[in-house]
N, C-alpha and C positions, 0 to 999 in steps of 0.2 A: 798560658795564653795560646799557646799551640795546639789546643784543641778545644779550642773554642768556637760552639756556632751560635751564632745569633741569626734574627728573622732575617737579614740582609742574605744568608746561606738555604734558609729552611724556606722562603717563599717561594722561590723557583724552583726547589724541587719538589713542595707541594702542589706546583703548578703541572710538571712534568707529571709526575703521580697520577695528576689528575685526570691530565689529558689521555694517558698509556690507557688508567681502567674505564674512561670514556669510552674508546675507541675498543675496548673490549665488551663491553657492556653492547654498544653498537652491535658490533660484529661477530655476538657469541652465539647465533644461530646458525651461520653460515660456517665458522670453527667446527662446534659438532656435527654438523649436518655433512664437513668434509671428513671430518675424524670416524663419523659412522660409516662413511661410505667406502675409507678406504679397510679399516676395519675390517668389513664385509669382503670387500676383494682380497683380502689376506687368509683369511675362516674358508670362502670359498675356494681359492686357490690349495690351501695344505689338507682341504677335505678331496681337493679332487686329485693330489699327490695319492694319498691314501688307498681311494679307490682303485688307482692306476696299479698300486703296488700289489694290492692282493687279491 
């Protein structure tokens, strides 16, 4: 009995679940569009180390 789940345990964390990959679904433009940008500020940053060096 000590590891048992019934719906009374599994509805609110499908509820949870649901709401988290809503809110990513939403917001998954604005994720990559910051994930690209900093990205790029990293790439152009160790490119202009580079330059600097040689």
């Amino acid at each position: 009995m000590l590891l048992y789940v019934g719906p009374d345990q599994l509805i609110p964390l499908s509820g949870i679940f649901g709401t988290v990959f809503g809110l990513a679904l939403m917001f998954w433009g604005k994720v990559m569009q910051g994930y690209r940008k900093l990205s790029s500020l990293l790439t152009s940053r160790s490119a202009a180390e580079e330059k600097s060096e040689s």
